[in-house]
N, CA and C of each residue as an Amber inpcrd file, in Angstrom:
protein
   432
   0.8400000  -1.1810000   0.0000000   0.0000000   0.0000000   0.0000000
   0.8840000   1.2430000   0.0000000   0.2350000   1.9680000  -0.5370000
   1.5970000   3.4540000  -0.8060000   1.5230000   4.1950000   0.3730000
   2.5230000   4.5950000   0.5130000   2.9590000   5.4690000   1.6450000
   2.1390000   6.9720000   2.1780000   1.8870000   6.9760000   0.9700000
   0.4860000   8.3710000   1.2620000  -0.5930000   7.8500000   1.5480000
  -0.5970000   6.7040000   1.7590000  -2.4970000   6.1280000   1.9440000
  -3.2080000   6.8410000   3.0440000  -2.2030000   7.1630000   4.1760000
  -2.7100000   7.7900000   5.4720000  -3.1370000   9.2690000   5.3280000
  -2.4880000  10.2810000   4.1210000  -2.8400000  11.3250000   3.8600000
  -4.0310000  11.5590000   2.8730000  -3.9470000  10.7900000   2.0750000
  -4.7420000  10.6600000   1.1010000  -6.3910000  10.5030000   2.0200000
  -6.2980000   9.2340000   2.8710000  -7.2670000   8.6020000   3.3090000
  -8.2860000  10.0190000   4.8130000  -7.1860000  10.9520000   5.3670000
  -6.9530000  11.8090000   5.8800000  -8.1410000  13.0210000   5.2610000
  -7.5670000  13.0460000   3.6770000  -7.9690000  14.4950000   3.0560000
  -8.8780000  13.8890000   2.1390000  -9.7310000  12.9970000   2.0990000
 -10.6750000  12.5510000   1.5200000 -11.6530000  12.2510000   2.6500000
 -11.0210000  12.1890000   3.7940000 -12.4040000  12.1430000   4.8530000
 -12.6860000  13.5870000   5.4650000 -11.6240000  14.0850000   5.4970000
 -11.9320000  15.5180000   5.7920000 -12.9860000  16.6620000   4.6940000
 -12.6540000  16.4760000   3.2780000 -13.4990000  16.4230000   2.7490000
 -14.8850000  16.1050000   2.6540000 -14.9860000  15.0030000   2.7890000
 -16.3130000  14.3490000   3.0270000 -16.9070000  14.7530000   4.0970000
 -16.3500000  14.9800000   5.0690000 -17.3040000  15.6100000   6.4550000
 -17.6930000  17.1130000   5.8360000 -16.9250000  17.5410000   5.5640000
 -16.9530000  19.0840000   5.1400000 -18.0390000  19.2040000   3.7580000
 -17.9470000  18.4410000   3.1620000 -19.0740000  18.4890000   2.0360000
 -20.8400000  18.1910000   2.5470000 -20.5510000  16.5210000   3.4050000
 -21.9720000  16.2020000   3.7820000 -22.5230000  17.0270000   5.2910000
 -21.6030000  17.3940000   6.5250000 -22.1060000  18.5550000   7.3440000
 -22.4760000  19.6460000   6.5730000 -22.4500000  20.5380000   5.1950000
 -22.4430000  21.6110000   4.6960000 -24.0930000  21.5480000   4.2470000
 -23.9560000  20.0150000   3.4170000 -25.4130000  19.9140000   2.6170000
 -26.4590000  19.5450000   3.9630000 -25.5830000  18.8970000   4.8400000
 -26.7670000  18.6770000   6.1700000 -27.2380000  19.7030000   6.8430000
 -26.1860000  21.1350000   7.2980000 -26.7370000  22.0370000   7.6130000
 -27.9020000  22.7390000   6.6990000 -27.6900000  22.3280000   5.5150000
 -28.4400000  23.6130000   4.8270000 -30.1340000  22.3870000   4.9670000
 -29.8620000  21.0000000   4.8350000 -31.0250000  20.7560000   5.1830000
 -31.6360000  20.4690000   6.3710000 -30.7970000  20.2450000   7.7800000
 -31.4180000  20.2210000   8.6080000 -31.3380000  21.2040000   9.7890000
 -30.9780000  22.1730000   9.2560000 -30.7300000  23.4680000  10.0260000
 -31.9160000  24.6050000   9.5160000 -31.3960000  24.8280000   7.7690000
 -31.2980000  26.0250000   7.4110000 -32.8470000  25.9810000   7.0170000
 -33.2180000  24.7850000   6.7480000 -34.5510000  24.8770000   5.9930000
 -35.6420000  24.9330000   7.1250000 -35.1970000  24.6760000   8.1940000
 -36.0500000  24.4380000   9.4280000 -36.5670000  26.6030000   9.9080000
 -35.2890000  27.3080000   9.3330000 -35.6960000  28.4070000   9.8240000
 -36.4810000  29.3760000   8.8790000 -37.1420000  28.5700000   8.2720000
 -38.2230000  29.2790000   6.7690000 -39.7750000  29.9050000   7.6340000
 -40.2660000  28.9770000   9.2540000 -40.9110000  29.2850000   9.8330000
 -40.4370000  30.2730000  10.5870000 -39.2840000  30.4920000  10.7470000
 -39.0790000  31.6450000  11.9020000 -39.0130000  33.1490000  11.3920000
 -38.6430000  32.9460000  10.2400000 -38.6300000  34.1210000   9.6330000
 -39.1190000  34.8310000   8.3370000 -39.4970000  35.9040000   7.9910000
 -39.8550000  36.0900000   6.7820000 -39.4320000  35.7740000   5.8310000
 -39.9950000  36.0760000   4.6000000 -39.2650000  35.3480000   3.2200000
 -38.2700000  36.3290000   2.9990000 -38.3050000  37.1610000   2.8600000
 -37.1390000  38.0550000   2.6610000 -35.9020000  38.2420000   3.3840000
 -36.1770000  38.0510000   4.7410000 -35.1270000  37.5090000   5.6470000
 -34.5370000  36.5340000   5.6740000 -35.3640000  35.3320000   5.4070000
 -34.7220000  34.0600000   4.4880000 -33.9000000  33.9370000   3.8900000
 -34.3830000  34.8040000   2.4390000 -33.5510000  34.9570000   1.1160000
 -32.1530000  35.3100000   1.2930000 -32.4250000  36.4150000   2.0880000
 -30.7980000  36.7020000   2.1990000 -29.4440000  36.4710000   3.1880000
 -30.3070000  35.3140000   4.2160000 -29.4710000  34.3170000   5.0460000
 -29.2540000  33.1720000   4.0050000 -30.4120000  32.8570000   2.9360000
 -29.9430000  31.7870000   2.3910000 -28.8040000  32.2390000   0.8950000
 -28.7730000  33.6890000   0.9220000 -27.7590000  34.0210000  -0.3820000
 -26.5000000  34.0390000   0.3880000 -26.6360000  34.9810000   1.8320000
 -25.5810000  34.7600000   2.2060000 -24.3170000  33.5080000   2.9020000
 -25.4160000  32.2570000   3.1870000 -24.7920000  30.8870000   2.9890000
 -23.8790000  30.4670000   1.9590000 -25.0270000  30.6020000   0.9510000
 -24.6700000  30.1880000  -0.7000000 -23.3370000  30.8430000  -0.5950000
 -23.4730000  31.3250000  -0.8150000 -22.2560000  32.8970000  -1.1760000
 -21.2100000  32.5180000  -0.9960000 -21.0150000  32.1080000   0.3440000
 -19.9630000  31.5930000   1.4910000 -19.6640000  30.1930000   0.7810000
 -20.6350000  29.1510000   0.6240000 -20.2940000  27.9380000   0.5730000
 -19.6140000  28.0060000  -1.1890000 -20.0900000  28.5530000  -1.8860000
 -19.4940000  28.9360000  -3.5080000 -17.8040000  29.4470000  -3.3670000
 -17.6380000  29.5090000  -2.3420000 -16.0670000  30.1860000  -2.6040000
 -15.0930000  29.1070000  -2.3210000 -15.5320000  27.9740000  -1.2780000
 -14.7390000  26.8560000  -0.9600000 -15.1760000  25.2260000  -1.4930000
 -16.5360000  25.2920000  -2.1140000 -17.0050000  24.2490000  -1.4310000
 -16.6250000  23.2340000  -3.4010000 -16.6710000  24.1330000  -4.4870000
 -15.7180000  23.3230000  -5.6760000 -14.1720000  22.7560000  -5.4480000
 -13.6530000  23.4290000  -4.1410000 -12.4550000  23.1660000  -3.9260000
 -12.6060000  21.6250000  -3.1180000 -13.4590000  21.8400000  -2.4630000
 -13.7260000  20.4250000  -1.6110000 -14.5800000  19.1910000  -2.4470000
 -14.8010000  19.5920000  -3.7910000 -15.6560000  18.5800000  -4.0810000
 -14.2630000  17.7920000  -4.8730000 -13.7360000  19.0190000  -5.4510000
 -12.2250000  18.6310000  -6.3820000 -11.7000000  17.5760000  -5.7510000
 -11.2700000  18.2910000  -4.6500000 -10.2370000  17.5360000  -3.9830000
 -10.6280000  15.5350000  -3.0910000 -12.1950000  16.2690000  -2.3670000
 -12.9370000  14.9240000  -2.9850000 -12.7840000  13.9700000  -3.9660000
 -13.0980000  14.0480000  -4.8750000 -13.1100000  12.9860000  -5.9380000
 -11.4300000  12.6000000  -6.3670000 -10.6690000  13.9100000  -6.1680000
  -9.4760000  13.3820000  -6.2990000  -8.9350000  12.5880000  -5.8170000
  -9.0000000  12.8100000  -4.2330000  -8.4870000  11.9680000  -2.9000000
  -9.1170000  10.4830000  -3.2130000 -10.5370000  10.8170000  -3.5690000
 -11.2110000   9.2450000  -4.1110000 -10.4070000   8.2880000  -5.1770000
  -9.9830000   9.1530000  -6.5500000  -9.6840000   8.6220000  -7.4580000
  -8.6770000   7.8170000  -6.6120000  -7.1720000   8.3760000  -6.0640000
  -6.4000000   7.9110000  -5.5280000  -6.3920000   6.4270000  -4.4890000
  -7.4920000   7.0550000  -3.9240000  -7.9110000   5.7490000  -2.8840000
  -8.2680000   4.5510000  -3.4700000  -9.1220000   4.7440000  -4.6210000
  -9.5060000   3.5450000  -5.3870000  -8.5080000   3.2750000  -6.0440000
  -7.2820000   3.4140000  -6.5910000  -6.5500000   3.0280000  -7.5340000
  -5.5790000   2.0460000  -6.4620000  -5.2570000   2.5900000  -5.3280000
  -4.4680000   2.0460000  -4.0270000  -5.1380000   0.8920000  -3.7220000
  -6.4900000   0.9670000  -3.4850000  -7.0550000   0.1270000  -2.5750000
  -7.7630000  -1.1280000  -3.5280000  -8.0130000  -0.9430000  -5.1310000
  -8.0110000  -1.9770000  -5.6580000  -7.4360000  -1.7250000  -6.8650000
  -5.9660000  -1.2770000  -7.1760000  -4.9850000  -1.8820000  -7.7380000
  -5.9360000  -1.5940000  -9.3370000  -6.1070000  -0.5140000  -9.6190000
  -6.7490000  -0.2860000 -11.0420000  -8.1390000  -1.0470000 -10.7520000
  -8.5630000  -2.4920000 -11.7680000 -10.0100000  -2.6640000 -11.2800000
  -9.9830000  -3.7760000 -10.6400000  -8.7230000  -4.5810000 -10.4410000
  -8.6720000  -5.6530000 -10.0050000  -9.6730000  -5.9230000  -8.7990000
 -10.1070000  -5.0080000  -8.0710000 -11.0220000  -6.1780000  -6.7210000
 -12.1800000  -5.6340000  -7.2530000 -12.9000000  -5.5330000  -8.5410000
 -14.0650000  -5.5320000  -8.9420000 -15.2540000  -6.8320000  -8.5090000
 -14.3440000  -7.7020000  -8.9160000 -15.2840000  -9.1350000  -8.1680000
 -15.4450000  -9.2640000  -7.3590000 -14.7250000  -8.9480000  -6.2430000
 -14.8650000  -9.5340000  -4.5930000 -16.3070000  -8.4150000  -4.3010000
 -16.2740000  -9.1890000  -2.8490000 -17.6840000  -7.8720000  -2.1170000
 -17.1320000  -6.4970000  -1.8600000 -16.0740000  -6.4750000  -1.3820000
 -15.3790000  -5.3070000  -1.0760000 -15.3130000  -4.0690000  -2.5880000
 -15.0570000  -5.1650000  -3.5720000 -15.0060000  -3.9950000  -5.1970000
 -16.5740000  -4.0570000  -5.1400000 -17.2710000  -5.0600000  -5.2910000
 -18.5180000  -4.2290000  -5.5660000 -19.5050000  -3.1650000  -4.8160000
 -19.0550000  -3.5130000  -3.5330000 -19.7550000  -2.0430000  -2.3960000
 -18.8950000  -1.0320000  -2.9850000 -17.2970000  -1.1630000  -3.5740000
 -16.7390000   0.1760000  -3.9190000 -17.2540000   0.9230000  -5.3950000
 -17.6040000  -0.2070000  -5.6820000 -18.0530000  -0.0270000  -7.6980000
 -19.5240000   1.3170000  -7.4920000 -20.6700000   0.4390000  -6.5520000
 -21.7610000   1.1510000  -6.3800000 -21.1500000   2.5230000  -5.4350000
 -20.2440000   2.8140000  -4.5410000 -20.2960000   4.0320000  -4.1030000
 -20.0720000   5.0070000  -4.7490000 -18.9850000   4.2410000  -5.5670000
 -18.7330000   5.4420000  -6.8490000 -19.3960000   5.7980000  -7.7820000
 -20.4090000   4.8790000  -8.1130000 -21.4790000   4.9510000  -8.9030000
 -22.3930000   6.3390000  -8.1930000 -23.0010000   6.1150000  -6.8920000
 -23.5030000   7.3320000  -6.5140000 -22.6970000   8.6000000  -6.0310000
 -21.2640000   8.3840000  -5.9580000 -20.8080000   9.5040000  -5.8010000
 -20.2310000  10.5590000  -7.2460000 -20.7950000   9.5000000  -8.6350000
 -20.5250000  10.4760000  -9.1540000 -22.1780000  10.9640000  -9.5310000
 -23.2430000   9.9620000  -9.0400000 -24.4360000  10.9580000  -9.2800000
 -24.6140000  11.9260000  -8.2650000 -23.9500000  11.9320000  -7.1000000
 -23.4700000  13.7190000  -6.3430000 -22.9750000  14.6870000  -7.1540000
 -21.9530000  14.2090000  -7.9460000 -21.1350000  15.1890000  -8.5730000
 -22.3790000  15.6210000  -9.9200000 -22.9330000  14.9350000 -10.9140000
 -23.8860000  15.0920000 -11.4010000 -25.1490000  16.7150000 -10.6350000
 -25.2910000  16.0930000  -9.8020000 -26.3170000  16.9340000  -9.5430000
 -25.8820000  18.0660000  -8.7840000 -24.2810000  18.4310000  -8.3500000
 -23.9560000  19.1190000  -7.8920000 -23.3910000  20.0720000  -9.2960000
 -22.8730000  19.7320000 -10.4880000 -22.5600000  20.3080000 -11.0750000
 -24.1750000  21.1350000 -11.9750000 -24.7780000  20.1280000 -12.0470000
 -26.5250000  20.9460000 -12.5800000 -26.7700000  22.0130000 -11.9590000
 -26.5560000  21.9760000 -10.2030000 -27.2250000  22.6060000  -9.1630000
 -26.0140000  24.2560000  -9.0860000 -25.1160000  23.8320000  -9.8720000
 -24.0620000  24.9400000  -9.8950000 -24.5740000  25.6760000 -10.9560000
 -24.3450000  25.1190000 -11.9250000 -25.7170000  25.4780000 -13.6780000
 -26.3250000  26.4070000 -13.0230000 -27.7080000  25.4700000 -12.7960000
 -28.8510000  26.2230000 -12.6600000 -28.6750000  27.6160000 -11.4650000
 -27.6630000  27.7510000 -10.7910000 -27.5110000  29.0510000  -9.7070000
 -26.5920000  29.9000000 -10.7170000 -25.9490000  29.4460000 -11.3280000
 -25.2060000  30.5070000 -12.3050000 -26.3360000  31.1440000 -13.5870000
 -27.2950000  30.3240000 -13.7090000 -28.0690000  30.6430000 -14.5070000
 -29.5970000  31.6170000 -14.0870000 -29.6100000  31.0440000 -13.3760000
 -30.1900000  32.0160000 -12.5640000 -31.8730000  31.0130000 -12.3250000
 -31.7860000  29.7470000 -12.3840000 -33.0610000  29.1040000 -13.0020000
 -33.2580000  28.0750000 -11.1370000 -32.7720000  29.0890000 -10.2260000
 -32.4740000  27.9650000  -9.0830000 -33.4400000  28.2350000  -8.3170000
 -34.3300000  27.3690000  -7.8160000 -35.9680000  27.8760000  -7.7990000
 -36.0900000  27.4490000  -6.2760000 -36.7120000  28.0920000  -5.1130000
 -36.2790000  27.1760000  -3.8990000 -36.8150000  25.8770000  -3.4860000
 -37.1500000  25.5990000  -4.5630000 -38.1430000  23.9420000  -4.6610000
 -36.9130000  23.0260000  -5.0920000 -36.6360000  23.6820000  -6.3750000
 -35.1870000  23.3530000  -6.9500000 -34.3220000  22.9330000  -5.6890000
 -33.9210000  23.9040000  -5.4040000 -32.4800000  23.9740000  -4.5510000
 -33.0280000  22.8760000  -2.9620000 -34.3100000  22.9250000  -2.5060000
 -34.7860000  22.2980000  -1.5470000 -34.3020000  20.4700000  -1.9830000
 -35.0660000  20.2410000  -3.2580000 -34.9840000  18.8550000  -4.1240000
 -33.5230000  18.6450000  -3.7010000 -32.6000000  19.2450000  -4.7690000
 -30.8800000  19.2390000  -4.8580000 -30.3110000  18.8630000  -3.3840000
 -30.5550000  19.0730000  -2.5700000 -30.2620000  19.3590000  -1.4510000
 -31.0350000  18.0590000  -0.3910000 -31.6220000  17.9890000  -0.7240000
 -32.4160000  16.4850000  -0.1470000 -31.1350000  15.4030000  -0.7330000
 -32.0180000  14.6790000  -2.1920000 -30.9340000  14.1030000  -3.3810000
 -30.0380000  14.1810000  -2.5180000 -29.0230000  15.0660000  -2.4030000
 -27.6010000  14.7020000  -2.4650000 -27.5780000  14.1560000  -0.8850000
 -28.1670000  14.7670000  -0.6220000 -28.0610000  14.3490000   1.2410000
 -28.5110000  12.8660000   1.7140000 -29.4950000  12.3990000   1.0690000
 -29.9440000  11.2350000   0.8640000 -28.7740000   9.8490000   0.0840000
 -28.2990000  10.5090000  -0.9380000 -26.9070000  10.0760000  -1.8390000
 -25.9800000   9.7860000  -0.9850000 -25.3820000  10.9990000  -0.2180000
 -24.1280000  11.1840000   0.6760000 -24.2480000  10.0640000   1.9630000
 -26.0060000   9.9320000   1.9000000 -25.2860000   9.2100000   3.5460000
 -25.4200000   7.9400000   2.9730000 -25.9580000   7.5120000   1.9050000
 -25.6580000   6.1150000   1.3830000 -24.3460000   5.9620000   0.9540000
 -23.3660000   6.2380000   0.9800000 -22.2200000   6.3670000   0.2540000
 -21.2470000   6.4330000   1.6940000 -21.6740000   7.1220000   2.6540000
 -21.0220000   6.7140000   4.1460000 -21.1750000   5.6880000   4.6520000
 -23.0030000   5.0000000   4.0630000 -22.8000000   3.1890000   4.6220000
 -22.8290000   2.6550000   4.1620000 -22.2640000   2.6840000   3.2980000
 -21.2050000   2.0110000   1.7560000 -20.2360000   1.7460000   2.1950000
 -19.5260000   3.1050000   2.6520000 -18.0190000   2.9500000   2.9510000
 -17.9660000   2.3780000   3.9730000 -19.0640000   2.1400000   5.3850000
 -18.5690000   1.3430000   6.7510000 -19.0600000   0.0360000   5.9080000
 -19.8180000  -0.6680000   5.2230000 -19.7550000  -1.6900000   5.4540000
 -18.6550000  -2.5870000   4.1790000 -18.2310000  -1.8160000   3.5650000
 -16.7800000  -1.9710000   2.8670000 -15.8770000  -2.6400000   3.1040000
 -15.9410000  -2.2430000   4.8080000 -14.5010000  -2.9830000   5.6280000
 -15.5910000  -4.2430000   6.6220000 -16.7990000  -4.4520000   6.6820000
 -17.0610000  -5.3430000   7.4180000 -17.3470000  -6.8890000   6.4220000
């Protein structure tokens, strides 16, 4: 196993907390305070989130999938442990972690475009959160 496995394995989980706490706050925090406050007061706690999370959060998805690519190439040797149980819980995580990246890159689209509707962004934001934590018990039962 390569000598970076511990860094690699390090900055791909750090990532991952930092990506799925981000999408969890915004759904089980942020959406909860739509009753407390007006819509307009809303809007601009929820631009000023956005705002914030747009300046770091392509850097963390990058580095995500990168740290991933790496891990998978280490941990099954190009595609070699495709057959065992261990490649195929890894085959399907990656499978939904690139339909994260999918709907994270749409969900970037549609806010650059201006077409990001808060039904939209509510949906996006479920999806991925729903995605993400299947893909965390993916990864624990990987090693069992």
């Amino acid at each position: 196993m390569a000598a970076w496995y511990p860094l690699i394995l390090l900055l791909h989980l750090a990532c991952a907390i930092l990506f799925v706490g981000a999408v969890a706050f915004e759904v089980l925090v942020l959406e909860s305070l739509h009753r407390q406050f007006e819509p307009a007061v809303m809007t601009r706690i929820e631009a000023a989130v956005m705002a914030r999370a747009r300046r770091f959060m392509p850097v963390v998805v990058a580095l995500l999938f990168l740290s991933g690519f790496a891990l998978f190439d280490i941990r099954c040797n190009g595609f070699a442990c495709i057959g065992s149980r261990f490649g195929w819980l890894l085959a399907i995580k990656v499978a939904l972690a690139f339909g994260v990246l999918a709907v994270f890159v749409t969900a970037v689209r549609a806010a650059m475009r201006g077409t990001m509707d808060p039904c939209r962004f509510r949906r996006t934001h479920h999806l991925v959160l729903g995605l993400m934590a299947a893909i965390v018990v993916l990864a624990k039962l990987m090693f069992y």
